[in-house]
N, C-alpha and C positions, 0 to 999 in steps of 0.2 A: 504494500500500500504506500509505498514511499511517493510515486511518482502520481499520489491520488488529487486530482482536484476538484473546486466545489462546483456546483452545477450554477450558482447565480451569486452574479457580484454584489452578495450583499454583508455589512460588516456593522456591528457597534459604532454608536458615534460618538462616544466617548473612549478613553481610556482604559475604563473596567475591562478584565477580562469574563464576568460573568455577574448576575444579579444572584445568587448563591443563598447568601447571608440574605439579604433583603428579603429574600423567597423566606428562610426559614424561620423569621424572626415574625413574619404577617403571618405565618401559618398557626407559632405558637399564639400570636395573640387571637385567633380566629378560634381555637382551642380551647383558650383560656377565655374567651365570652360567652361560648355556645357549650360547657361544660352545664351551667346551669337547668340550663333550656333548651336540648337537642334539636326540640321540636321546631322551632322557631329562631334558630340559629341564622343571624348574616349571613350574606354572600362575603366573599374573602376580599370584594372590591370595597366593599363598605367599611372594613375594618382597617382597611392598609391604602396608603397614597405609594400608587403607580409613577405620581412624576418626583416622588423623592426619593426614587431609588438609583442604584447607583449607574445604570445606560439611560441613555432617552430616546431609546426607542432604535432606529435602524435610517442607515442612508445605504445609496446606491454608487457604486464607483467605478471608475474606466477599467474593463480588466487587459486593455493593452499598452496602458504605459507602465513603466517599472516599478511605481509601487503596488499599482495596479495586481501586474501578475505575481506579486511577492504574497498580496493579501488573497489572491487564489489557491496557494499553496493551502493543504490540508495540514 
C-alpha cells in the first residue's frame, strides 16, 4: 500500500490532525446528560458545538501542483 492514493482532493483546513479528543469528550458529556433520562436523551449536536472543535470543517485543493500531490499521498 505504499504507492496508495486518495480518491479526492480533499484535506482539513486546519492544522489538527484529527477531531479525536473533541469527539470523545461531546460523547462523555452526551452520556453524562442522558444517564438520567435514556428516554429523552439529546441529540449529541445539542450537547456539543461543532465549530469549537479542533478542524473547521474540509477544503478542496489542486492535486497537480507539489503540495498538491504531497497531500494525495496516503
Amino acid at each position: 500500500m505504499s504507492r496508495s492514493k486518495k480518491k479526492t482532493p480533499v484535506t482539513g483546513m486546519t492544522t489538527a490532525r484529527s477531531e479525536k479528543e473533541d469527539k470523545r469528550h461531546a460523547n462523555r458529556i452526551l452520556r453524562r446528560v442522558s444517564k438520567p433520562d435514556p428516554e429523552n436523551a439529546p441529540a449529541l449536536r445539542e450537547v456539543s458545538d461543532v465549530w469549537g472543535m479542533a478542524k473547521d470543517g474540509k477544503v478542496r485543493f489542486d492535486p497537480t501542483d507539489k503540495a498538491g500531490r504531497k497531500l494525495m499521498r496516503k
